[in-house]
ZAMARGU-4260 file (C-alpha; in steps of 0.2 Angstrom, whole numbers, plus 5000, padded with zeros to 4 digits):
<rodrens>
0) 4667/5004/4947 | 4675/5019/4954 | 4679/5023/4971 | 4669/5035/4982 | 4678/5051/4983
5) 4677/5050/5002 | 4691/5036/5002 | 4708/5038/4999 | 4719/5029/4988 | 4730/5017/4995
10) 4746/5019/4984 | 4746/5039/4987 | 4760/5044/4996 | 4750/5057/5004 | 4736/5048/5011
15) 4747/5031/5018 | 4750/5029/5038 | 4764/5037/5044 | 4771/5023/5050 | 4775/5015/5030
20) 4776/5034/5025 | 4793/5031/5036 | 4798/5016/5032 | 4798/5020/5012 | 4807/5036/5013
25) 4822/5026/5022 | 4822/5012/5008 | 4836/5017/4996 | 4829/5002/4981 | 4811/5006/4976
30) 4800/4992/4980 | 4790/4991/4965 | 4798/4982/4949 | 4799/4994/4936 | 4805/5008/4949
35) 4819/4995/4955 | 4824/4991/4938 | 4824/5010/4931 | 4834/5016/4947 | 4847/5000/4945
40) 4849/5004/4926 | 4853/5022/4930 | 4864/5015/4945 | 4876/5005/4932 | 4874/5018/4918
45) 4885/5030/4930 | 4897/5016/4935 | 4904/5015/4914 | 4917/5024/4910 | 4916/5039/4899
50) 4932/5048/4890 | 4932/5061/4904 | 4937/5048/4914 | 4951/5042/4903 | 4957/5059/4900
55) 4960/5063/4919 | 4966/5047/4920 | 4980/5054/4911 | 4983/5070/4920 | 4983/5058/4935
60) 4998/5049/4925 | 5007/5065/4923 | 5008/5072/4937 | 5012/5051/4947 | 5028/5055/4933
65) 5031/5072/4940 | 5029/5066/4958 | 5042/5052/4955 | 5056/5065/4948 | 5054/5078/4961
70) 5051/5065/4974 | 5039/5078/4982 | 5024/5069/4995 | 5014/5086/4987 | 5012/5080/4971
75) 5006/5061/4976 | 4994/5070/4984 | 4989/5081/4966 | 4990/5063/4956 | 4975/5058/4968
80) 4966/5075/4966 | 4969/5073/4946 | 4962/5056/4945 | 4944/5054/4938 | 4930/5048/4950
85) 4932/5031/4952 | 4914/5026/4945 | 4921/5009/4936 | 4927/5000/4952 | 4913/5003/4960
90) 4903/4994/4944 | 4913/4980/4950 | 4905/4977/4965 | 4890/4983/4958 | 4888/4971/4944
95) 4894/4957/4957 | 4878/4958/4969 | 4866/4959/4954 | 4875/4946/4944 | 4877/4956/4928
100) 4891/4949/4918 | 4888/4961/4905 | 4891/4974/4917 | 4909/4966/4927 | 4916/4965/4910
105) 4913/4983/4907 | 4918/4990/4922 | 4934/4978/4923 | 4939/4985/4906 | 4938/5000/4909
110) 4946/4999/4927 | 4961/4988/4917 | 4963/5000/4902 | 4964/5014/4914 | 4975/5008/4927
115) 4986/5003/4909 | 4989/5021/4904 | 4995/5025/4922 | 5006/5011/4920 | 5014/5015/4903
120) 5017/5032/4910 | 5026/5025/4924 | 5035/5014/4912 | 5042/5030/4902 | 5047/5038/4918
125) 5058/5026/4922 | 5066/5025/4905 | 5071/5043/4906 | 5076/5042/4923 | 5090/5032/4915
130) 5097/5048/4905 | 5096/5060/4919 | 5106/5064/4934 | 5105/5055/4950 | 5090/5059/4959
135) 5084/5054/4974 | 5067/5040/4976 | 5064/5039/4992 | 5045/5042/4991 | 5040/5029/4980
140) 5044/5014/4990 | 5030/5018/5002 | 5019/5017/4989 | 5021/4999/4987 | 5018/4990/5003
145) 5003/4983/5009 | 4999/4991/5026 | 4986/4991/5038 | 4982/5009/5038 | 4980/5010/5021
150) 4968/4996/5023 | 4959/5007/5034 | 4958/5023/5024 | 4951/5011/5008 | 4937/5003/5018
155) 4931/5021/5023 | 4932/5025/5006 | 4921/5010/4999 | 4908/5014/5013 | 4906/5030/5009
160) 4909/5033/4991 | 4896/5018/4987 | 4883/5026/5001 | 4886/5042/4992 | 4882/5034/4976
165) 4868/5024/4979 | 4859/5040/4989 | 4862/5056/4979 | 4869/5058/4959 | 4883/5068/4965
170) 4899/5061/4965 | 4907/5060/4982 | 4924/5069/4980 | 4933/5064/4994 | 4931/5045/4992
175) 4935/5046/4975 | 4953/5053/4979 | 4955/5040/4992 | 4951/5025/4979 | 4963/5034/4965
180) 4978/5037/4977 | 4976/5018/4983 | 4976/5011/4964 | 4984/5023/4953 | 4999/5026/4964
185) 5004/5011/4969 | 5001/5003/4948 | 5011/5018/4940 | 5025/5017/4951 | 5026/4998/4945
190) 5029/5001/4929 | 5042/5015/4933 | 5050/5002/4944 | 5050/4988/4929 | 5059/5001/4918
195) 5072/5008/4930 | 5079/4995/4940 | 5077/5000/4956 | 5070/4987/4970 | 5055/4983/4979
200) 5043/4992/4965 | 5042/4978/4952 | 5032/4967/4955 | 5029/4977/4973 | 5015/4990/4963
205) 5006/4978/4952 | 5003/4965/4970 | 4997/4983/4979 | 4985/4988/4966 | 4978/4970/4963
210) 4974/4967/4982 | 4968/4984/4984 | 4956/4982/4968 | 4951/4964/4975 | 4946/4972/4992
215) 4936/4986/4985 | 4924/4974/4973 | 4924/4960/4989 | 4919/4975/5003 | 4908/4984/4989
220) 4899/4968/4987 | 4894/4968/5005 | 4891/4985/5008 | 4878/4986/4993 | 4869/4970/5000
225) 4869/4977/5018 | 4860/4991/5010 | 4846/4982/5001 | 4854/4975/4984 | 4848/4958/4981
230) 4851/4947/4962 | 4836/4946/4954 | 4830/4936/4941 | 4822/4947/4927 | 4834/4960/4918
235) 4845/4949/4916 | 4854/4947/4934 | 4855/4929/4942 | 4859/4922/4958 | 4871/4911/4948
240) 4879/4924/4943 | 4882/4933/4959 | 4887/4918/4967 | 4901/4914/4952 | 4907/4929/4953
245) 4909/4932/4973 | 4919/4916/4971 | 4932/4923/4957 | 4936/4937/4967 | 4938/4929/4983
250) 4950/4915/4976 | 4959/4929/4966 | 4962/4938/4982 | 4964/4921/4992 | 4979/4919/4979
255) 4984/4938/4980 | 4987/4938/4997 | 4998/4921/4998 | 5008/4927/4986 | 5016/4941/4997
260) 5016/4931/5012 | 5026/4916/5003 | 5037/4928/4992 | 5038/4944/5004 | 5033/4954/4990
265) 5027/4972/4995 | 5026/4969/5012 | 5038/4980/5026 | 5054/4974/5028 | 5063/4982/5046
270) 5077/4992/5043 | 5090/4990/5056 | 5097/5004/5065 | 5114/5009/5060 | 5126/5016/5076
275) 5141/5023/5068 | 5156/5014/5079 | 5173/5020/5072 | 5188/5009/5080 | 5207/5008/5078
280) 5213/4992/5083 | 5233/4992/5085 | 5239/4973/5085 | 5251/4969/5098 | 5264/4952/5096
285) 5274/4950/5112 | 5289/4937/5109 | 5297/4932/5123 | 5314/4923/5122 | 5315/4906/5132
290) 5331/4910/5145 | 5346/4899/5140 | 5350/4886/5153 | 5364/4892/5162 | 5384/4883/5159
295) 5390/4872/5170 | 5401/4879/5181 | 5418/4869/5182 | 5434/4875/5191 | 5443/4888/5183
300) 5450/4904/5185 | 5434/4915/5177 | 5418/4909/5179 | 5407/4918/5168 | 5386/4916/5170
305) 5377/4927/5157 | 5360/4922/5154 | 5350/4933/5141 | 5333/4937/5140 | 5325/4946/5124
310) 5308/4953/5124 | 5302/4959/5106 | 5286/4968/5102 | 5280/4973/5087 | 5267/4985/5083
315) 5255/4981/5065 | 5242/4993/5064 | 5227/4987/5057 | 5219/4996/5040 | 5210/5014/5047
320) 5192/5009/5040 | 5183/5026/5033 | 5166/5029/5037 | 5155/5041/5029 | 5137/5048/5033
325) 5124/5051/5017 | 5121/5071/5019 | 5105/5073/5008 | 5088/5077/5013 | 5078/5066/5000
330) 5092/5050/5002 | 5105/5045/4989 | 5104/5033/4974 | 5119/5021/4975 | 5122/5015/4956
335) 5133/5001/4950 | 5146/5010/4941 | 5155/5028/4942 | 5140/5035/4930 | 5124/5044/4929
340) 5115/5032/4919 | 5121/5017/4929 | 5106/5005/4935 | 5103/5010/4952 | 5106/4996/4967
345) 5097/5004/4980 | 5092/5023/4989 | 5101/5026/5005 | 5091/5036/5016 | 5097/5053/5024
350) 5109/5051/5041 | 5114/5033/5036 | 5133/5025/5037 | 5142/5019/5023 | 5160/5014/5023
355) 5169/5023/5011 | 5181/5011/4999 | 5199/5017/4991 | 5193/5022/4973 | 5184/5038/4963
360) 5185/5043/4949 | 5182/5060/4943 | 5169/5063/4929 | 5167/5081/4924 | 5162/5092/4937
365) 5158/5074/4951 | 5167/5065/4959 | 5161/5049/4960 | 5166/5038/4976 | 5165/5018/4978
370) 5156/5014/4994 | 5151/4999/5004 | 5131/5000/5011 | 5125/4985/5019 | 5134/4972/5011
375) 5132/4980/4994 | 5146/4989/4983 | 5142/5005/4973 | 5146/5022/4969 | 5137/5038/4973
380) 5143/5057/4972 | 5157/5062/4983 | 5145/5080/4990 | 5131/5067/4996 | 5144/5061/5010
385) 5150/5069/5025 | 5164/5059/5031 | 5165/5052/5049 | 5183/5047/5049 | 5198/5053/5042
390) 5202/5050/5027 | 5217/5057/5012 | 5212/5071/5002 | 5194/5075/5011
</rodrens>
């Protein structure tokens, strides 16, 4: 039996009140089953990673190498704008709300591998760091400490890279670089940290990148249910699923995050602020000579009273101490021996006091200079100090 051409048909977009007309244009899922399931499928197809994003991960390597020797905030920034689009983490969340295992271990492997190659790039950066002159760090450790702000600029990102997603097939440019900058960065410079030596990068990188990667799949999770997704229970997704693996990422970020209160691993530390006070202290030792008693005085024809008093002081002038300020824009490395592939003890920022011990020792064309920073003993190059008390022969 066919309808009358005088009625419309009910599933035509055309003819349908505008009331529902409204309502379907501002779902995001389709409704129907074969619709949702084609539009999920070519959702998770985009979230796998490809070579392309391999390669660029990479360049993004590279240039984090580059970034680290020249100690330059401009090329962070180019590590971020090398990166590939971040597709894979998103998967995570992605496969999370749907309950795909399938798809988490694909999207976790190919995060991982990536995040890997950065890493090994960062490892061989700080190898050769070891046969080069001394070069100033400085940027790197703000890299690797969890901050609020940072928080902040990642939960923008999510939002609006999964929004992006999920509404258009372009790939959102701008949340992309925010992701990269937040993993990449912070996992290649703990690698370069694990090979060079110098503090608060190993294991301050590898807890960064994990809590950031943790935030991104728990936060993606619930942005893509506020938004409609839901686990189903053909195409092989499962509530069971999505509730197991909720609860592996929470515990792992649970975990994550008391690990660097307990251990104060990549978290600020203050650093106090140094006044430069340059004293000579001049000993003064008064000795004063108890007054004999005076002699009895017995008849006789001299009569002599001669009491003595004796006041001695002596003068013992304390060692001058020699106080130097570091005189280099980027900050100076302080190693642990007079060399220039010595492991480095720490980077001492620009303006900073150090007191300036007795011996150098002349190496070529440098001068190396043993110093005193906070506690710590080193030596660093005698033209990254500007002394602020005399001292022989400066």
């Amino acid at each position: 039996m066919s309808l009358p051409t005088s009625e419309s048909v009910p599933d035509d977009q055309a003819n349908l009140p505008p009331a529902r007309r409204r309502r379907e244009n501002r779902l995001i899922i389709p409704l129907e089953a074969d619709e949702r399931a084609h539009f999920l499928d070519e959702l998770a197809q985009r979230t796998i990673p490809s070579f392309d994003f391999f390669l660029f991960t990479a360049l993004a390597g590279l240039a984090l190498a580059a970034a680290i020797l020249v100690d330059s905030p401009a090329l962070y920034l180019l590590v971020a704008l090398l990166a590939p689009f971040m597709a894979p983490v998103i998967g995570l969340s992605l496969a999370t709300i749907l309950g795909s295992g399938r798809l988490f271990l694909q999207t976790l492997s190919g995060t991982l591998l990536g995040s890997l190659v950065v890493f090994l790039i960062g490892l061989l950066t700080g190898w050769a760091l070891r046969w080069l002159p001394s070069l100033p760090v400085s940027q790197a450790s703000l890299h690797t400490q969890l901050s609020w702000p940072d928080f902040a600029i990642l939960t923008l990102g999510v939002i609006l890279i999964i929004y992006m997603m999920v509404r258009t097939e372009q790939k959102p440019l701008v949340p992309g670089i925010i992701l990269a900058y937040e993993l990449y960065i912070p996992v290649g410079l703990a690698g370069f940290g694990l090979s060079s030596g110098i503090a608060h990068l190993w294991p301050d990188g590898l807890l960064v990148f994990l809590v950031h990667l943790t935030w991104i799949t728990l936060l993606g999770t619930v942005v893509l249910a506020f938004l409609g997704f839901r686990p189903l229970t053909l195409f092989g997704y499962t509530l069971g699923t999505t509730i197991t693996l909720i609860g592996l990422v929470l515990a792992i970020g649970l975990s994550l995050y008391g690990t660097a209160e307990q251990t104060k691993v990549a978290l600020p530390t203050g650093v106090p602020s140094e006044t430069p006070t340059i004293t000579i202290t001049d000993t003064i030792t008064e000795t004063v000579e108890t007054p004999t008693a005076p002699p009895i005085l017995t008849p006789s024809s001299t009569d002599t009273l001669e009491p003595t008093m004796t006041d001695t002081v002596t003068f013992t002038p304390a060692p001058t101490q020699v106080w130097a300020l570091i005189n280099s824009a980027t900050g100076a490395n302080m190693r642990s021996d007079p060399k220039a592939d010595a492991q480095i003890l720490t980077v001492i920022d620009n303006g900073a006091l150090v007191e300036v011990l007795s011996e150098t020792v002349a190496d070529k064309t440098v001068v190396w200079v043993h110093i005193r920073y906070k506690n710590v003993e080193g030596w660093i190059w005698q033209s990254l100090l500007t002394t602020a008390t005399p001292a022989p022969g400066w």
